[in-house]
Every structure is written in C-alpha cells, then in structure tokens.
MARBA-439330 format. One record per residue (C-alpha): residue number from 1; x, y, z; residue in three letters. Coordinates in pm, whole numbers, plus 50000, padded with zeros to 5 digits. Layout:
# MARBA-439330
  seq   east  north     up  type
  NUM      X      Y      Z   ALA
...
//
This chain:
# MARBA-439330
  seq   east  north     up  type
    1  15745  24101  39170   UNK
    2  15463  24346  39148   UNK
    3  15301  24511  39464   UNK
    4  14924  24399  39586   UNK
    5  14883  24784  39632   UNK
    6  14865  24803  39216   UNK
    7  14592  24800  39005   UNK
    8  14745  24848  38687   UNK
    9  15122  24861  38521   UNK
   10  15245  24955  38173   UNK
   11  15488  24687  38043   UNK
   12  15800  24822  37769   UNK
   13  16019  24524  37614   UNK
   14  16216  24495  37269   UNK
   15  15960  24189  37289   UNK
   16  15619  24387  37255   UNK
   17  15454  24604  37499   UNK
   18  15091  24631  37686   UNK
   19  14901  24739  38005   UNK
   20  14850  24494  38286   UNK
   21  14561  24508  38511   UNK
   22  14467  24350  38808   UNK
   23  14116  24187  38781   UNK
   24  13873  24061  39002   UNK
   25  13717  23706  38877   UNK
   26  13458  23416  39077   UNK
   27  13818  23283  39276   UNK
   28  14025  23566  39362   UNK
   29  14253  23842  39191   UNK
   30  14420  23799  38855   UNK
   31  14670  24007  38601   UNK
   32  14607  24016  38269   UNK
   33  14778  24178  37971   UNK
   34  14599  24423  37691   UNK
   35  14711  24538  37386   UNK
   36  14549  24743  37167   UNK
   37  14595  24827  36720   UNK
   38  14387  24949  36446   UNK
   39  14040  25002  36699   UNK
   40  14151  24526  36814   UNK
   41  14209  24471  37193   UNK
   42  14376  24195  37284   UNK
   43  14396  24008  37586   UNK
   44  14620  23720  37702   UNK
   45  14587  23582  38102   UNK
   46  14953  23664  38331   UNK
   47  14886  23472  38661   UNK
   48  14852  23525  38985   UNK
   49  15045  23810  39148   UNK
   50  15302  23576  39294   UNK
   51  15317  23401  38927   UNK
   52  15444  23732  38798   UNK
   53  15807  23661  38665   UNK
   54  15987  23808  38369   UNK
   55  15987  23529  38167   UNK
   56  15599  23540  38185   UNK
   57  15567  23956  38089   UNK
   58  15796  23892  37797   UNK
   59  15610  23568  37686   UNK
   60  15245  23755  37704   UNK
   61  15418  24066  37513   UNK
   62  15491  23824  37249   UNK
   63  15196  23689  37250   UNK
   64  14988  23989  37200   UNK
   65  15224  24148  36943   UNK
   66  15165  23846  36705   UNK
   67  14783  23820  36765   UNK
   68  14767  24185  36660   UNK
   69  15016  24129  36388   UNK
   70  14809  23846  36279   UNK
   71  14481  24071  36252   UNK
   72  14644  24341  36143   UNK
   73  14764  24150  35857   UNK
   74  14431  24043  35748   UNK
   75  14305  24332  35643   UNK
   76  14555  24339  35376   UNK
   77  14416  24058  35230   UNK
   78  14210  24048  34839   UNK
   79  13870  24099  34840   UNK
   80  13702  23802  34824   UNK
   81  14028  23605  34939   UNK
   82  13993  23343  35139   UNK
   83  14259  23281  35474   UNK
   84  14514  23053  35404   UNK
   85  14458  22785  35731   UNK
   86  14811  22750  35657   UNK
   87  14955  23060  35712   UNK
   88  14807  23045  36072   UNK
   89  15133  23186  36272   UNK
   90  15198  22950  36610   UNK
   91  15307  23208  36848   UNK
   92  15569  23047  37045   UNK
   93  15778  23017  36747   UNK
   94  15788  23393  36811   UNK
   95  15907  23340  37195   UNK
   96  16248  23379  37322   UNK
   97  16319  23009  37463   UNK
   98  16389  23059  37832   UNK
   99  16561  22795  38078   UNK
  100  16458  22613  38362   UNK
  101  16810  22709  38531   UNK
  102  16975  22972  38502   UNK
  103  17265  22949  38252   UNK
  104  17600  22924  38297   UNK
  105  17717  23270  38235   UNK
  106  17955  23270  37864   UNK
  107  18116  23636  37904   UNK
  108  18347  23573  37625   UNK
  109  18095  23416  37392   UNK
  110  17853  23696  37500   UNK
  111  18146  23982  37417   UNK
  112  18186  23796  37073   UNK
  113  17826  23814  36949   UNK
  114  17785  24117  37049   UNK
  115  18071  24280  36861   UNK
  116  17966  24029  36547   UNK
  117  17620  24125  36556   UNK
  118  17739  24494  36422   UNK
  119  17779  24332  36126   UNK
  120  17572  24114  35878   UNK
  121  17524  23766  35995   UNK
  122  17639  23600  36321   UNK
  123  17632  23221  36218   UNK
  124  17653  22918  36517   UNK
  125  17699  22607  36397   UNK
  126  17739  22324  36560   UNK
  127  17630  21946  36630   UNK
  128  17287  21822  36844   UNK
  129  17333  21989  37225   UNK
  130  17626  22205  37174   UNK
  131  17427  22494  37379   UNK
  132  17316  22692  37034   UNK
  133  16966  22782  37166   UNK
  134  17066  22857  37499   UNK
  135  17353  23051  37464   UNK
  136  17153  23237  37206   UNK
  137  16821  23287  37415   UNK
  138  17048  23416  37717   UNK
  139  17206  23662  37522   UNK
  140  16956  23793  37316   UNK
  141  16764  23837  37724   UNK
  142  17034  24007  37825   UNK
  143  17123  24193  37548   UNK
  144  17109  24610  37608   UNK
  145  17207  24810  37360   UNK
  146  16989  25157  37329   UNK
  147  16771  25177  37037   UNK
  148  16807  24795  36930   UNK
  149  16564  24497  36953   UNK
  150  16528  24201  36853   UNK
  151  16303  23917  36689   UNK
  152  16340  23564  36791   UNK
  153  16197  23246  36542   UNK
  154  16228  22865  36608   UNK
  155  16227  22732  36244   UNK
  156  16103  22421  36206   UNK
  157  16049  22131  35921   UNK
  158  15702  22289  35851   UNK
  159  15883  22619  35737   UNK
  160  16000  22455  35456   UNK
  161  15760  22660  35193   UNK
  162  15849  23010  35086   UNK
  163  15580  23102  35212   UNK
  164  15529  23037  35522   UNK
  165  15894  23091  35548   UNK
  166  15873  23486  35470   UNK
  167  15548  23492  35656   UNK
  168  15688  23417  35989   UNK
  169  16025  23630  35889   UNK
  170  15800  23965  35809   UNK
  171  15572  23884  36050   UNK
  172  15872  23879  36312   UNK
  173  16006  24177  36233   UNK
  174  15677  24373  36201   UNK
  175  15605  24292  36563   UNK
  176  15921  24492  36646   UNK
  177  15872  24773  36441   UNK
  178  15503  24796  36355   UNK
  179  15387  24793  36023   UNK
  180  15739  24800  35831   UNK
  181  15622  24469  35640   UNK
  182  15249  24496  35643   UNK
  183  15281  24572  35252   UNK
  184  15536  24308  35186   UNK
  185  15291  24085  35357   UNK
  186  14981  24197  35123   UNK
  187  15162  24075  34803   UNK
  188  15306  23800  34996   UNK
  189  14942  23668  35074   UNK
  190  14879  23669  34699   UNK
  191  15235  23497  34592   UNK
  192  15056  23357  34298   UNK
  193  15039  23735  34178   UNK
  194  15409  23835  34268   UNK
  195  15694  23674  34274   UNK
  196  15923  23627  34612   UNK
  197  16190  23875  34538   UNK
  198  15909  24146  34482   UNK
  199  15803  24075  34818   UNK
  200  16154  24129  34982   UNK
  201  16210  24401  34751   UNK
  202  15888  24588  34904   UNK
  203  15990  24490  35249   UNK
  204  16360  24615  35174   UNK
  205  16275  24939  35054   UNK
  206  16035  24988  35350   UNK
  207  16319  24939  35529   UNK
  208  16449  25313  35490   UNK
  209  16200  25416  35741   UNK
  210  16360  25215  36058   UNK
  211  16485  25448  36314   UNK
  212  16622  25208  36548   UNK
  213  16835  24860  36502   UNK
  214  16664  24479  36465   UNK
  215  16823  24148  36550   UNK
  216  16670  23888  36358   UNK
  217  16727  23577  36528   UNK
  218  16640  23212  36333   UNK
  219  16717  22912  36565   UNK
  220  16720  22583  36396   UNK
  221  16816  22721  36048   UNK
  222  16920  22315  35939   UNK
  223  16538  22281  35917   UNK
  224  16500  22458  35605   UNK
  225  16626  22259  35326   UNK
  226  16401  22444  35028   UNK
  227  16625  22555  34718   UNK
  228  16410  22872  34664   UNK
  229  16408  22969  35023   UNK
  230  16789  22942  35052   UNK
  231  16788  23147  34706   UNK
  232  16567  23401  34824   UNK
  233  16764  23406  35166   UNK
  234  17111  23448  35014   UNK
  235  16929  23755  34838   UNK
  236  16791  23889  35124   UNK
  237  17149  23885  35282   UNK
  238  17295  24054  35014   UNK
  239  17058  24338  35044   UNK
  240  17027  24348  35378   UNK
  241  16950  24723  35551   UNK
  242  17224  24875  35715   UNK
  243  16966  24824  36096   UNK
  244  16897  24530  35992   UNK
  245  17125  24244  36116   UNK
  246  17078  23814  36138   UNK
  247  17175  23583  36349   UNK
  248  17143  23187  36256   UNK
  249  17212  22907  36489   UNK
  250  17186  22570  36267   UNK
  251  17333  22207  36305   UNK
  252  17511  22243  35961   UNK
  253  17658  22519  35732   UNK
  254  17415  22692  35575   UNK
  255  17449  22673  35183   UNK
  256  17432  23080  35176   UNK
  257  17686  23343  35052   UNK
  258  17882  23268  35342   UNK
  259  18268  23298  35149   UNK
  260  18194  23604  35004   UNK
  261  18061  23744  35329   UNK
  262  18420  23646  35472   UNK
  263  18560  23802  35232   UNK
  264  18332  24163  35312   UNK
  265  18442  24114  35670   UNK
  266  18063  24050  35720   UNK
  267  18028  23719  35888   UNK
  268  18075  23642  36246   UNK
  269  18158  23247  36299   UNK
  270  18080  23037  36639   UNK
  271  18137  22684  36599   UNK
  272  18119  22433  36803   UNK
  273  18574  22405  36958   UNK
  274  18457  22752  37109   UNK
  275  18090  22627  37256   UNK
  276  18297  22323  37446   UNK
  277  18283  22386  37830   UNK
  278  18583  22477  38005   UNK
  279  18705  22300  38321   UNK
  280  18579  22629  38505   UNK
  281  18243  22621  38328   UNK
  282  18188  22233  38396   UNK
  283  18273  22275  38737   UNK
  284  18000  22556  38796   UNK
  285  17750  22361  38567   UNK
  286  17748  22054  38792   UNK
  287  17715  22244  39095   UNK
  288  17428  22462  38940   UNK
  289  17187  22185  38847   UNK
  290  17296  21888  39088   UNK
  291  17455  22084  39367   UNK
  292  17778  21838  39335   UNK
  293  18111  21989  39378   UNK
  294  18349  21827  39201   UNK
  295  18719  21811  39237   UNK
  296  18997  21881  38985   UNK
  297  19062  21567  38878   UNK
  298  18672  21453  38838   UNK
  299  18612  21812  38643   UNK
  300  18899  21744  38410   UNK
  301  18788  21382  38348   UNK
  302  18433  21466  38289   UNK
  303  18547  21773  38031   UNK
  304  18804  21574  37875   UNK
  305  18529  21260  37793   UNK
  306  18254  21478  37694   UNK
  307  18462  21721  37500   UNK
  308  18323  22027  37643   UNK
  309  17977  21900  37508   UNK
  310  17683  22076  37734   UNK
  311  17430  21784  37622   UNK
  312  17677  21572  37736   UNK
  313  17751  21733  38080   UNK
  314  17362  21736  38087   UNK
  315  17273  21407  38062   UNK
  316  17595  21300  38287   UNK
  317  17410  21515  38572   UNK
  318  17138  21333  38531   UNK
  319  17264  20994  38560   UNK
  320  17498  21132  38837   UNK
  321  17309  21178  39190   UNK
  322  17608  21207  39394   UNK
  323  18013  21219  39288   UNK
  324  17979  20823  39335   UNK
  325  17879  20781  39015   UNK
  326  18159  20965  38826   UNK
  327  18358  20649  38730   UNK
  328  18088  20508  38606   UNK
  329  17925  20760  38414   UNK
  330  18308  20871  38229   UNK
  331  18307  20429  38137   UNK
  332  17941  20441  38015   UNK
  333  17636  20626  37997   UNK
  334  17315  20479  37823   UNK
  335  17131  20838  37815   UNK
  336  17459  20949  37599   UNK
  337  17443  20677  37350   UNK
  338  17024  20714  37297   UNK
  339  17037  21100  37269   UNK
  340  17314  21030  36990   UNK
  341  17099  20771  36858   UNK
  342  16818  20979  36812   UNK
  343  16937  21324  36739   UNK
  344  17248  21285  36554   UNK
  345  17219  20900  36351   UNK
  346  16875  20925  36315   UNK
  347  16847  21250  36134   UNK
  348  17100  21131  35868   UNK
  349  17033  20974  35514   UNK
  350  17086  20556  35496   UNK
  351  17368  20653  35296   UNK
  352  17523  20845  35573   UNK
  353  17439  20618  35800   UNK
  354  17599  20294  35683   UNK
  355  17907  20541  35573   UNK
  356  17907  20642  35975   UNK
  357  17889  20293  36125   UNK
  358  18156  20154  35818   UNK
  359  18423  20433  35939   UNK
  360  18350  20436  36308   UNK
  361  18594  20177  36334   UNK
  362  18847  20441  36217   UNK
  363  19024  20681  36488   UNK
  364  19138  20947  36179   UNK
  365  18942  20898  35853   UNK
  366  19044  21040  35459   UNK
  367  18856  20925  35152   UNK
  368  19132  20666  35062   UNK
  369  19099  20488  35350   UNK
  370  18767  20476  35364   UNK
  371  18713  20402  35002   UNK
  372  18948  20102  35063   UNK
  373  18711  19983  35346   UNK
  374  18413  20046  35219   UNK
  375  18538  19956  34866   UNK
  376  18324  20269  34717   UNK
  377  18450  20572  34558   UNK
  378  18277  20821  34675   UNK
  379  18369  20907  35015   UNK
  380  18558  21189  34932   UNK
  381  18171  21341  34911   UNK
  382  18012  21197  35196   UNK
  383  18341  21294  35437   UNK
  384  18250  21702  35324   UNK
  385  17922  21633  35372   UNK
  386  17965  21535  35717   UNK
  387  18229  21824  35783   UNK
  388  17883  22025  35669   UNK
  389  17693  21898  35910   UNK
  390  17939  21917  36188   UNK
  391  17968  21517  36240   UNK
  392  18354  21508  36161   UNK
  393  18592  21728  36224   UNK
  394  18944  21788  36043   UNK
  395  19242  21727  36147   UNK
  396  19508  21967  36077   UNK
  397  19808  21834  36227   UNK
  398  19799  21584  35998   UNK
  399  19929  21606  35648   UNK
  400  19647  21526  35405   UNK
  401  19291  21577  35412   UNK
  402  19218  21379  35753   UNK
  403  18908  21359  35972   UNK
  404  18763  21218  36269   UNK
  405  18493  21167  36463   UNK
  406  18395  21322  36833   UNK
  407  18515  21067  37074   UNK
  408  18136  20982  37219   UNK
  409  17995  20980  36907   UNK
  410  18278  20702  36734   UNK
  411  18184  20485  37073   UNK
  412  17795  20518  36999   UNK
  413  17850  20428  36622   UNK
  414  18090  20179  36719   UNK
  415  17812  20024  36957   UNK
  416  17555  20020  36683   UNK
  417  17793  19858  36437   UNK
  418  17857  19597  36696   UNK
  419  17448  19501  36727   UNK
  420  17372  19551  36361   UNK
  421  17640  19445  36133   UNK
  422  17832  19204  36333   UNK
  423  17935  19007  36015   UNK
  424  18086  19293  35868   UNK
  425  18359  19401  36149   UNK
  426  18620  19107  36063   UNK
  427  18660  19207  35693   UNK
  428  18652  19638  35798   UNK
  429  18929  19573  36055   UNK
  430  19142  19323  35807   UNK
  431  19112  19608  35491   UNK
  432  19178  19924  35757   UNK
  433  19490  19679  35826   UNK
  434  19598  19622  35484   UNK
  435  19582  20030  35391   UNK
  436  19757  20100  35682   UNK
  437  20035  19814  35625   UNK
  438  20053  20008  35300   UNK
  439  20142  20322  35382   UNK
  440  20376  20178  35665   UNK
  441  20146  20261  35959   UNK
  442  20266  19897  36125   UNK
  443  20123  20032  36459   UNK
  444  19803  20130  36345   UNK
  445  19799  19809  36097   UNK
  446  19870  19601  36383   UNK
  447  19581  19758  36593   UNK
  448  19302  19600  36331   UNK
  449  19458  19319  36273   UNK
  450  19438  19202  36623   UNK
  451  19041  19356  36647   UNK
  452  18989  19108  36270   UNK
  453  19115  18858  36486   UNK
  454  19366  18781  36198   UNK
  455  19679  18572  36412   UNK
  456  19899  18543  36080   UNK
  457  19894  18885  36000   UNK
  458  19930  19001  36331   UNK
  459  20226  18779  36414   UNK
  460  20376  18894  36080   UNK
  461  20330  19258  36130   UNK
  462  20459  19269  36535   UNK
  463  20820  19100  36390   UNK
  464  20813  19350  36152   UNK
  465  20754  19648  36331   UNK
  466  21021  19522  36620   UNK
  467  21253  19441  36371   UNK
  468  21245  19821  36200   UNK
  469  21265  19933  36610   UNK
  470  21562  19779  36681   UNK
  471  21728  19916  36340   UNK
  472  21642  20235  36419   UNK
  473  21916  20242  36704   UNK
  474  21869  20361  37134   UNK
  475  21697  20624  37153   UNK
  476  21409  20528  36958   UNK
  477  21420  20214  37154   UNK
  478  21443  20352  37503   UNK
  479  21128  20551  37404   UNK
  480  20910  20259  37241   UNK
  481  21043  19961  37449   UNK
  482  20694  19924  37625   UNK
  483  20560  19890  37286   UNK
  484  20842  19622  37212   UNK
  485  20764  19415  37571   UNK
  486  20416  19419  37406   UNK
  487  20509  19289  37056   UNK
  488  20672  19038  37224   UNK
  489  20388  18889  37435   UNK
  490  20153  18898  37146   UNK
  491  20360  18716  36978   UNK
  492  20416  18428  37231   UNK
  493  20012  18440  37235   UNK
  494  19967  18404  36868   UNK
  495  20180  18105  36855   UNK
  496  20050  17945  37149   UNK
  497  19709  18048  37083   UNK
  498  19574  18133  36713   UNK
  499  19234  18274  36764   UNK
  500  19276  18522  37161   UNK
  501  19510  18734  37073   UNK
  502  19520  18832  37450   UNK
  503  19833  18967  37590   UNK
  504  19946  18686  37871   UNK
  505  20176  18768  38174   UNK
  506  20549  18704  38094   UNK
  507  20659  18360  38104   UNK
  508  20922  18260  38372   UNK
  509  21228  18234  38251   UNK
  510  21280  17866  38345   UNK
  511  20989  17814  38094   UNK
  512  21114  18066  37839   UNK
  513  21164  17904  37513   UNK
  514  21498  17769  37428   UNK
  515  21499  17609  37073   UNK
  516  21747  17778  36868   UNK
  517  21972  17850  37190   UNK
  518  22293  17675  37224   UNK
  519  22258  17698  37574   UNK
  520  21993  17841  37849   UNK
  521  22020  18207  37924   UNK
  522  22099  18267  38329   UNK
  523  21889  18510  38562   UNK
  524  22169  18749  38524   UNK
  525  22199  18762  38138   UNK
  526  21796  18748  38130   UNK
  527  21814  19114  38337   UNK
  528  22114  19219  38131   UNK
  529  21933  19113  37800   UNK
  530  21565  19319  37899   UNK
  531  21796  19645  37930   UNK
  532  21970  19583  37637   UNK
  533  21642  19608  37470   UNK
  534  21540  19877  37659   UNK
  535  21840  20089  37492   UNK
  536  22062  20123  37802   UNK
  537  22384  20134  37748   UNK
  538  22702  19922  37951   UNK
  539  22710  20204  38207   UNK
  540  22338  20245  38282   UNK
  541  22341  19854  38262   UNK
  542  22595  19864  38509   UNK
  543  22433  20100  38753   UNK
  544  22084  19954  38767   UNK
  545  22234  19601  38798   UNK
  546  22561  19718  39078   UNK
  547  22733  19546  38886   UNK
  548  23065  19655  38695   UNK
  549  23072  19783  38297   UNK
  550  23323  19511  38245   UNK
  551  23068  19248  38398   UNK
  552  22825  19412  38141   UNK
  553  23072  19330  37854   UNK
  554  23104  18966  37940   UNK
  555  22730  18904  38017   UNK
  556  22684  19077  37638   UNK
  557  22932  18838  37526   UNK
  558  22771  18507  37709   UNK
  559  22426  18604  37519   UNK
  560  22584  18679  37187   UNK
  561  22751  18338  37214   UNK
  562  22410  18155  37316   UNK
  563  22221  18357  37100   UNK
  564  22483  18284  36799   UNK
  565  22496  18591  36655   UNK
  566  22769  18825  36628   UNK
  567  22629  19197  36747   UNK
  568  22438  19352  37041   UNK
  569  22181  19478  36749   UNK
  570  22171  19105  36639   UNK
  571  22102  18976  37025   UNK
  572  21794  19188  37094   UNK
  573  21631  19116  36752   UNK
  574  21705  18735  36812   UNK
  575  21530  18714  37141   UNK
  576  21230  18938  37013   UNK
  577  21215  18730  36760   UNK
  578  21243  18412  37029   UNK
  579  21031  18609  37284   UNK
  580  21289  18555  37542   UNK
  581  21132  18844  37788   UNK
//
C-alpha cells in the first residue's frame, strides 16, 4: 500500500489525522503515526510496510485523536482535582468495527441511511445478529459526503453512569471537530458542581461554531438502561444542532421521544423484516465466506429457515463445509440453538424467561391465551415488552392483538422447555387446547391435544371437527379431505391405542370395522365411498372409476342401505364416524 521509496506520508480521515514516518529500529524498518496538540506528541506503532492497510491508518487515527483528546481534556480540570480513574476513555470504543470479510454489499439499506441520516435520528433495531454493527460500520466506511464526518461509540454496560456516558459522547465528537466540547467537558469533570443539562447546554450552544456536518454513531444503545441518561438523551435530541445528526443501533426500542419524532418527520426506522437476507444476498454470502455455491432450491431453503437472519446464515456456514451438509444443517444446528441460548434467553429477566419457554409452545400468541396457559394476568405486559425488545413480532393479518415468535427461536425455547420443565408440557398443551376449543379453533385445539397426549379429548374433538366438515357441503370438503383421511386414522388409533396417538397406515378393508353395518361394504362401494368424501360428485365419480353415473347412483344407494341412513351427507359422516377408509 505505501511505496519503500517513502519516508514520510500525511494521513486525512473523518477519523483523525497524523504524519507517518518510516523509522529505522534494532530489526528492520517500521511506520509509525504522530500527532501533535497544545505543544503533546503522540505516537502510536502502524506495522510493517506490507502491514499497511486501511483499516490499520484509520484505527491509529483514532487512536491518536482520543489520546490527545484525553490530555487535552485534562487541563480543564480544578485545581487541586484529582483524575477520576474512572473516566479513563478505552479507545477502541472510539473505533469503527471493521470485518474480517468483506461485507455483503446492502445498496438499498445503504441508499436508506443515507437519505435518513439528513434528518435527526436514524434508529436500527433489531434482535442478537441481525447485521446492526456491520451494516452500520460498512456504511459509515464508505460513507462520502463533502464536509461530513463522523464519530463511532460501542456502548457498553459500563456506560451506564451519566457520566461516563456524556464523557465518551463529548469526547467523541471533540475528536471530530476539535475542541467544540472541551468546555462542556470542564463542568462535566466537576458534575457535583453543575448539573447534566448545563453541561449539554454548554456543549449545545458551542455548537453554533461547527462548519461542517457530524454523524454520531452509538452501537449497542440496549446497554444503557439509566433513567437520567435516557432523560438527558431525549433532551439532547430535542435540541439537537441542525449539523448535528445520531444514529442508534440497539436490540430494543429505545424509551426516547421516538413518536413525537415521527410525528416531526425526524426519525428514520430500520428494523429487523428489512435487515433479513434476500435469496440474492444469501446466495453471495455463502459463496463469500465458504466458497459454496448453492443452488436455488438450497438458497431458498436456507433463507426461508433462517428468516433472512445473518447470525443465522453465519453460524450455518460454519457448520456447513461443503453443500453436503445442507439437509442437515436446515433439520438442526447446535451452534444456532447455543448462540440463542446465550445472547437472546440469557439476557432476559426470570420473568421473561419462564413467560418465553411457557408460550413457546404457542405458534401465534395474545395475552388471553397466554394468560389462560400460564393462568397469570399479566401477559398483556410482558407480550409489549417483548415486542420492545424485538423477541415477538405482531401479526397483522390476524384480527386481534396477535404475536409470535421467530421460527428458530420458538424451536430453541421449545428445546429448553423440553430439558427443564418436562412436567409442565402435558398441562400447557391440554389448557392451549381448551382456549382454542373455545373459540372454535378445533384444528388448532386438536393439535395440543394430541402433543398433552390427551386420547379422550382428542377423539372427541377429530368427530367434531369432521362432523362440522361434512356439514359444510363439497367444496369445503374437496379442499380439507386430507385433513378428514387424517381425522379418521387418529381416530382408529385412539380407540385401538389410548396413550400413541400415532397416525397408522389404513386398515385393509377386509379388516375394516363392521359393527353397526348391516352388511360388509364391497371393493367397489369402498372406492365409491373415499370419493364421496372427497366431495366428487356422480360424474367425477364416474370418470375416475370408468364406470357409468347410473352405476354411481346404485353403488350410493348399496352404502346408504348398509350404512342405514337415508342421505349421501348421512353416509360419509357414518363411515367417518366408523373409520371405514
């Protein structure tokens, strides 16, 4: 990257800036970066000349810009004062995160922020390994727009003191435009003295004197759960400088001004439907970091399991060496279920988490449901506070308030439910069943009945539910009558077998049941019987059997008669009921 022929280079970024020189030391020839303010040098080691990258100029410019911004500083400090050893400023928290590979290039997204970033605040949220910090890194690296920088902080749990909060905020944003907060930071050294608001009011007004736009950019906003600092924030927003603009990327919604900045046409939203991956974008992920060229099938699969999730994409690389191990990774990935373990269930409240594995056994969730499960009545609160944090999403289609969970994280709560509450998933399944039975959801209903392994309910619900299917008439039969085969069969293996409620192959029909028949059904009238069912009428009967409508007619007859009943509507619900097919 730079020439052996050079001794020396200045380096310009919205980062920082220094000189570079090429030294002489006891083993060979080194760079290394100075920077120089208020009569300090500072020095940081580059490398090697063919260590010389991009990444590593923009990392030393940060690195210099806080040490002087950290000496600097002190001189603002009381006489007599003594440092604060807690206000010592980590500099990578300053240091645009950069990738190991090159990532996958977001046009769209990229067009989007930088429209939004005209405005106030551009806010990303969205759940553990959605691609927050990378998309944002990559964009702010890329990012050209004359006369604008920017000023990157990873927030972390230790930022949770005003404090050191506003320390690393001004101290940010004095390394891009030197010495707009040193004052700020005086009073905000002696905090005891002045309150917080007179220290953004300070910084605010010194504001007037930027000449050029700043991007302030805070990664990992969910860290900060301090009432003052969220005060103090939602005031700093509101009086934000015209060149001044934000940019958050957290895990949940921020509890700042946000509606009234919708309202002011302020407030740029990315959440987490338009982070997923595309098929496009998963097919040139997996051939960026595994070198794997998937085909359209495989790249559909894999997007449509993950959801467009990047950590999820990730880890499946990982565990994937060659296409080989596609089918297995889309029926079960361990890496998947820890990383969800760990970053998602972990980080929750035992209140949230005994709410999460109660409901995972839930496809859509709404408070009365999951009061009735849980038999609490307070899940209207927990369900918003999981919306907040991006764990549940809602479901509009459906009329009500209705949630539900992202498909890999219901299987990893699931899992955990399974190997820590076993005891409990009988009596969840049998009260999902009962609600559901309740508000005439037989389908669903029947679903937990059979996981409660509960045979008399089961067998009770499937005659219902076939019974309101064959009232409702053909076409509502034709469409449901693999549902109906299935009733059937689960009934048979209810009867014959209490506890599995495993669907068995058909019985043949020489060993088909025939108490209540006044005489066996034939082959023929078996065939003519299973289409009946199906909703065909006497010509389609006719036609798939080459046999005659008037054939049809007498066949119809023949079961009636056997059957005893009177109707073709009476015949088919007889030999559900019977479980002649």
């Amino acid at each position: 990257m730079v020439s052996e022929q050079h001794t020396s280079f200045a380096f310009k970024h919205h980062s920082g800036s220094f000189t570079a020189r090429h030294e002489r030391q006891r083993n060979g020839w080194y760079w290394y970066a100075y920077r120089k303010r208020d009569g300090h040098m500072h020095k940081t080691y580059l490398g090697r000349p063919a260590e010389m990258s991009m990444a590593r100029l923009t990392q030393a410019a940060t690195t210099l810009s806080a040490r002087a911004e950290q000496a600097a500083a002190s001189q603002y400090r009381k006489p007599g004062s003594q440092p604060q050893s807690s206000h010592v400023i980590l500099n990578e928290k300053f240091t645009l995160p950069t990738a190991t590979i090159e990532p996958i290039e977001r046009p769209q997204l990229f067009k989007y922020l930088t429209s939004g970033v005209r405005g106030k605040l551009v806010l990303i949220t969205a759940p553990a390994g959605w691609g927050k910090t990378t998309l944002l890194s990559d964009w702010c690296g890329k990012l050209q727009i004359p006369g604008w920088s920017s000023a990157w902080i990873s927030l972390d749990s230790h930022d949770n003191d005003p404090r050191t909060f506003w320390s690393h905020i001004l101290t940010a944003l004095n390394i891009q435009h030197q010495g707009i907060a040193d004052q700020a930071l005086a009073l905000l050294r002696n905090v005891e003295d002045h309150t917080i608001h007179t220290v953004l009011k300070t910084f605010l007004n010194a504001c007037q004197q930027l000449t050029g736009d700043i991007i302030l950019l805070l990664d990992n906003y969910q860290a900060i759960q301090d009432s003052t600092i969220q005060q103090t924030f939602s005031f700093f927003l509101d009086h934000l400088p015209a060149r001044l603009h934000v940019v958050i990327a957290s895990r949940t919604s921020p509890p700042l001004p946000l509606a009234r900045l919708r309202v002011q046409g302020a407030l740029t939203e990315i959440r987490s439907q338009q982070l997923r991956f595309s098929l496009e974008e998963t097919d040139a992920f997996f051939k960026r970091t595994q070198d794997i060229v998937l085909d359209a099938n495989e790249c559909a699969a894999l997007t449509a399991r993950t959801e467009g999730w990047v950590a999820g994409l990730q880890l499946a690389s990982l565990s994937m060496q060659d296409k080989q191990h596609v089918d297995i990774y889309l029926n079960h990935n361990r890496y998947i279920r820890d990383y969800l373990v760990e970053e998602v269930f972990q980080q929750q409240t035992p209140e949230l988490q005994q709410f999460l594995l109660q409901t995972s056994i839930i496809n859509r969730l709404n408070s009365a449901l999951c009061d009735e499960i849980r038999q609490a009545s307070d899940s209207q609160s927990l369900l918003e506070q999981l919306e907040r944090a991006n764990l549940c999403l809602s479901v509009s289609e459906q009329p009500g308030h209705w949630y539900s969970y992202p498909q890999l994280l219901q299987e990893t709560l699931q899992h955990l439910l399974q190997h820590t509450y076993p005891h409990q998933l009988q009596q969840l399944h049998q009260r999902a069943s009962q609600w559901h039975e309740q508000q005439g959801q037989l389908e669903t209903a029947i679903y937990h009945a059979t996981q409660a392994e509960d045979a008399q309910t089961t067998h009770r619900l499937l005659v219902l539910q076939t019974a309101e299917q064959v009232a409702v008439g053909r076409q509502q039969l034709g469409h449901t009558f693999q549902q109906v085969k299935m009733n059937m069969h689960a009934i048979s293996a209810v009867k014959q077998e209490p506890v599995r409620l495993s669907i068995p192959t058909p019985t043949p029909p020489e060993e088909q049941p025939t108490k209540e028949l006044l005489e066996p059904l034939t082959r023929r009238e078996q065939e003519v019987l299973q289409l009946l069912v199906s909703g065909a009428s006497n010509r389609e009967i006719a036609q798939s059997l080459v046999i005659s409508e008037g054939t049809v007619k007498k066949h119809v007859f023949n079961i009636c008669s056997k059957l005893g009943v009177q109707s073709r509507g009476q015949a088919m619900a007889k030999s559900i009921a019977l479980a002649l097919l």
